[in-house]
C-alpha positions as CSV (number, residue, x, y, z in Angstrom):
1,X,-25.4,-14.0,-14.8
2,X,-24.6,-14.2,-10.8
3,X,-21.3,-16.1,-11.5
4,X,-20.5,-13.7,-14.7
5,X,-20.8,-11.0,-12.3
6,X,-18.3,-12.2,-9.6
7,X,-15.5,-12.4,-12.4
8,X,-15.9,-9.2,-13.8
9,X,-16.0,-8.2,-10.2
10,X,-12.8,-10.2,-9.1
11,X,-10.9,-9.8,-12.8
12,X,-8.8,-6.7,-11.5
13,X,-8.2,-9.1,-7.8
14,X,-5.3,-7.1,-6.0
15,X,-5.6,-4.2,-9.3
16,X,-7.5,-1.3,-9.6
17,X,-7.8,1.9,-11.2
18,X,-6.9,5.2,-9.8
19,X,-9.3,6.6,-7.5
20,X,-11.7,9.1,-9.0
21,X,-11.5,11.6,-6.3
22,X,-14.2,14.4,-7.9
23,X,-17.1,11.9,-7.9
24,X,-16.4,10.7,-4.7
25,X,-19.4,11.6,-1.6
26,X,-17.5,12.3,1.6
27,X,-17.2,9.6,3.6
28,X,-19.7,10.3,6.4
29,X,-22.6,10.5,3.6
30,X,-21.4,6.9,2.1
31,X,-21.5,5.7,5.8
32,X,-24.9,7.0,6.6
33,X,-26.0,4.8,2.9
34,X,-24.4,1.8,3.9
35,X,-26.1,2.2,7.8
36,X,-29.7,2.7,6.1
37,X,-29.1,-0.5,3.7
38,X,-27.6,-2.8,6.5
39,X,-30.6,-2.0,8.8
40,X,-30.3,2.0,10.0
41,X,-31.4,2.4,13.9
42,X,-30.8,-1.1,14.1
43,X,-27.4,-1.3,12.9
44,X,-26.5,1.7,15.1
45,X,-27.8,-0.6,17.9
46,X,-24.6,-2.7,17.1
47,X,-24.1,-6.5,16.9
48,X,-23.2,-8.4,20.3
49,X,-23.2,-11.9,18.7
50,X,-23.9,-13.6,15.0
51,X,-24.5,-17.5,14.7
52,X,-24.3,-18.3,10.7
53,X,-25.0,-22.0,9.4
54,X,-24.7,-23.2,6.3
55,X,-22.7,-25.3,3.1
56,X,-19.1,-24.6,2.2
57,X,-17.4,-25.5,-0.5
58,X,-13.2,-26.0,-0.3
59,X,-11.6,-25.8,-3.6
60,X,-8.3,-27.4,-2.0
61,X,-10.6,-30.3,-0.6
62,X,-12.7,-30.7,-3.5
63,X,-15.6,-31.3,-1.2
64,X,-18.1,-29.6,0.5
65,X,-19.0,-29.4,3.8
66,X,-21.5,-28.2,7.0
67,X,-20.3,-25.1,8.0
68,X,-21.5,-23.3,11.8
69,X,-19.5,-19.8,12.5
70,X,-20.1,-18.1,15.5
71,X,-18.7,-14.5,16.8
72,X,-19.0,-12.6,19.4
73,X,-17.9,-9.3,19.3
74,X,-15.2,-7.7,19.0
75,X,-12.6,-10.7,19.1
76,X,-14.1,-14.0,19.7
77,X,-14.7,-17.0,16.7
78,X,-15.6,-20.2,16.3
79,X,-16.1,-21.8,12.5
80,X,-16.8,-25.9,12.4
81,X,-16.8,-27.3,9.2
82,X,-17.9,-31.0,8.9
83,X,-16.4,-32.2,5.6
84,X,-17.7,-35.8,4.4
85,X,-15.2,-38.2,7.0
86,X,-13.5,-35.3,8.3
87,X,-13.9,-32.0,10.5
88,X,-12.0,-28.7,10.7
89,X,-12.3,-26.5,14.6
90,X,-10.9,-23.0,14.2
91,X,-10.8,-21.0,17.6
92,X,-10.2,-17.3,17.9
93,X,-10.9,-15.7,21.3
94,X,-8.7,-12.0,21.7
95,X,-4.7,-12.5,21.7
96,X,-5.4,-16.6,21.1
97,X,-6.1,-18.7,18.7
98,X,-6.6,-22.8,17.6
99,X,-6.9,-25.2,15.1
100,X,-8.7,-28.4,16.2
101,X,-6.9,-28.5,19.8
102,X,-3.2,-27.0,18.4
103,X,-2.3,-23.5,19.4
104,X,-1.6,-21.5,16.6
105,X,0.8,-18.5,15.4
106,X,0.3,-15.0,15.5
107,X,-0.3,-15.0,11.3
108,X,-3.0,-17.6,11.9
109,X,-4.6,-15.4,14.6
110,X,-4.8,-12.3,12.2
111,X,-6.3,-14.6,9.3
112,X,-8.9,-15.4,12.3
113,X,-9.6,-12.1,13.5
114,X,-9.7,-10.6,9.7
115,X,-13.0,-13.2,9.7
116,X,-14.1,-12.4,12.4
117,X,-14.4,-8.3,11.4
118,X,-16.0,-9.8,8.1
119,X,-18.6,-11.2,10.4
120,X,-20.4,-7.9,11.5
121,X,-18.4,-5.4,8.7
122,X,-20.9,-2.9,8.4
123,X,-21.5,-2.6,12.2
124,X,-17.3,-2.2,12.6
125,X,-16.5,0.0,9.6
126,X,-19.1,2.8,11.8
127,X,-16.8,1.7,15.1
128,X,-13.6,2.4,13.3
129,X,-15.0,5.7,11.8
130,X,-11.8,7.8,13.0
131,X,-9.4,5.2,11.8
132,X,-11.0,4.6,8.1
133,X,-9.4,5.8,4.8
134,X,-11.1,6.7,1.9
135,X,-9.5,5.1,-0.9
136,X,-12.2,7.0,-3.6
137,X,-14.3,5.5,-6.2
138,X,-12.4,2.7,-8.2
139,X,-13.2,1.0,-11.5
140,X,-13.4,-3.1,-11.0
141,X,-14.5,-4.7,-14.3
142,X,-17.3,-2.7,-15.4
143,X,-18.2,-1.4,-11.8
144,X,-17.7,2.0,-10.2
145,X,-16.7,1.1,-6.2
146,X,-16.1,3.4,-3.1
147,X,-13.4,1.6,-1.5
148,X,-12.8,2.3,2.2
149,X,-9.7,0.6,4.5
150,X,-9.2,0.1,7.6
151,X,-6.2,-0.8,9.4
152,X,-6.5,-2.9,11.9
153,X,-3.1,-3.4,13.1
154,X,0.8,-3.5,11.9
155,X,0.7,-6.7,9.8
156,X,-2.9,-6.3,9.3
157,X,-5.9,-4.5,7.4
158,X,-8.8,-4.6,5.3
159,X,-10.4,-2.9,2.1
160,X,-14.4,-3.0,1.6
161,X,-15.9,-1.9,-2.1
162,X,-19.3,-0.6,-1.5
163,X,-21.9,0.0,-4.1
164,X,-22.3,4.4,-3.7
165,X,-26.0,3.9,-4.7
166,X,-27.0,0.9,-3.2
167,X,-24.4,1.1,-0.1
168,X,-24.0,-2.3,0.0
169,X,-20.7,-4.0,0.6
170,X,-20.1,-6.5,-2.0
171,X,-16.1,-7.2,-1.7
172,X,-13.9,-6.9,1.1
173,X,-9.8,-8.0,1.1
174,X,-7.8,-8.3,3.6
175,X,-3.7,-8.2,3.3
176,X,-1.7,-9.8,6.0
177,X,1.8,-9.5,5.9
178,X,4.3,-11.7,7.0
179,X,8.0,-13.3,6.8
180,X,6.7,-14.2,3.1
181,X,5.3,-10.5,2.7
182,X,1.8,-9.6,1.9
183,X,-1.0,-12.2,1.3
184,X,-4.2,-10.9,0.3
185,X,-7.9,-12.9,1.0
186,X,-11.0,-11.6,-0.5
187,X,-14.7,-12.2,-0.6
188,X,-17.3,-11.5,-3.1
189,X,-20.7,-10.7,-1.6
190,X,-24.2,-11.8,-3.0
191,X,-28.1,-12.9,-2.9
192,X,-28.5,-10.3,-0.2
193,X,-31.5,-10.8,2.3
194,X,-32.6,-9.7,5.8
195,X,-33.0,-11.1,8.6
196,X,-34.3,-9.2,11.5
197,X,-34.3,-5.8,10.4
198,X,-30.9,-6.4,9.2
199,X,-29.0,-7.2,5.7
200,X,-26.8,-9.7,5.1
201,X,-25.2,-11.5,2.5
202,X,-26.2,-15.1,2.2
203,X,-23.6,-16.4,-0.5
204,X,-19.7,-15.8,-0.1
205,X,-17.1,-16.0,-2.8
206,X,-13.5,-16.8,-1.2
207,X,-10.6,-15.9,-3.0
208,X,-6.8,-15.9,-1.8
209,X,-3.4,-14.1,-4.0
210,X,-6.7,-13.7,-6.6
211,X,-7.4,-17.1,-6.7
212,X,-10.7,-18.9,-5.9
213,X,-10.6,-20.8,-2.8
214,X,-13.9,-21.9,-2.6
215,X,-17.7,-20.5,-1.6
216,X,-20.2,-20.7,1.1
217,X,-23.8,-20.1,1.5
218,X,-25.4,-19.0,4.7
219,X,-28.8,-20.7,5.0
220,X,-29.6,-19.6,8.3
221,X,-28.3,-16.5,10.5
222,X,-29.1,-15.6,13.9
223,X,-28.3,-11.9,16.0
224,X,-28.1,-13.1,19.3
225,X,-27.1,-10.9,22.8
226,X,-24.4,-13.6,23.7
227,X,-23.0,-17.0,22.9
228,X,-21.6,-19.8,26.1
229,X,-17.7,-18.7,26.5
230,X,-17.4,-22.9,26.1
231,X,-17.4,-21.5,22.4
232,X,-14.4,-20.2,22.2
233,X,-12.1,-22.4,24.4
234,X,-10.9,-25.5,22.5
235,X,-11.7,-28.9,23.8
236,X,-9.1,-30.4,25.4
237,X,-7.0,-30.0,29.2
238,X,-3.9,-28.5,27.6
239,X,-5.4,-25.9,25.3
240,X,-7.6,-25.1,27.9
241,X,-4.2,-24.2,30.4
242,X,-3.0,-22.9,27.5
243,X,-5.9,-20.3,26.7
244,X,-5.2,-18.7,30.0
245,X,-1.1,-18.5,30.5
């Protein structure tokens, strides 16, 4: 029924009705929902830093794999996935970011960073309050959705569908546009628990142009004040210089 779910939910990927403006709460009332489901005082208190372990599954790989993300708010990233004979490194820390040792461009920053927001989303959709646009209740598959956006920069933003009774977030996509024009990612959210006073989702649906990309299930979260700044600078000398020029 789970999986059924996530289709209907995913069936209009990238396509939705028009916004149904009259049965809309204001958005300051559908914030306050989604602070009281995510954790109230306690999400007001912010998130400094997240460590998430857990399996992933890569649809392009057809394998699955040992997956640690880290963050550390607002800008910082680290996600190691150890595949059966391989590994993947991605680095993100502000203006910079890495795969395995390699410096990388600015598209593969944003696709970084727009991670990295999906990280703590509750806590920085209430931190971007004056820049957030309320895109209205939308109909996706059988579902009514109050979708929010936020943008984030020229080239970047993201949309978040949140459930107006429960206020729980259970899709966000984010649209990065580039020389090829706009490529959307999305995520599905499920099998919500808590952890410390605070909801999460533990399983993540991955979809990219509305296609699946593959899943991943959080097994273990942790909210933590800080993480080692060793995190977020790649091994090696040269990216190391390189961080820092």
């Amino acid at each position: 029924m789970m999986r059924a779910a996530l289709i209907l939910l995913f069936a209009g990927f990238g396509f939705s009705l028009p916004a149904f403006a009259a049965d809309a709460e204001p958005i300051d009332a559908l914030l306050a929902r989604v602070a009281s489901a995510y954790g109230g005082e306690t999400l007001h208190e912010g998130v400094k830093a997240i460590r998430q372990t857990g399996v992933t599954y890569s649809t392009m790989r057809k394998a699955e794999g040992r997956i640690v993300r880290t963050y550390q708010a607002p800008d910082r990233l680290r996600i190691e996935i150890q595949y059966p004979g391989d590994e993947e490194l991605r680095i993100l820390n502000g203006p910079h970011a890495w795969k395995r040792e390699q410096p990388m461009s600015k598209p593969y920053r944003d696709a970084q960073l727009l991670q990295a927001v999906r990280m703590a989303l509750p806590w920085n959709l209430l931190q971007a309050r004056s820049q957030l646009r309320d895109l209205g209740v939308q109909k996706h598959g059988e579902a009514l959705l109050h979708m929010l956006e936020l943008p984030m920069s020229d080239s970047l933003m993201i949309k978040v569908a949140i459930e107006p009774e429960s206020g729980r977030i259970v899709r966000s996509i984010g649209s990065l546009k580039g020389s090829m024009g706009v490529m959307d990612f999305g995520t599905a959210y499920a099998d919500f628990r808590t952890q410390d006073g605070r909801l999460y989702a533990a399983e993540e649906h991955h979809y990219a142009a509305g296609q699946p990309t593959g899943h991943t299930y959080i097994e273990r979260i942790e909210f933590l004040d800080a993480l080692p700044e060793s995190l977020f600078t790649p091994p090696g000398p040269e990216a190391k210089t390189r961080q820092h020029t």
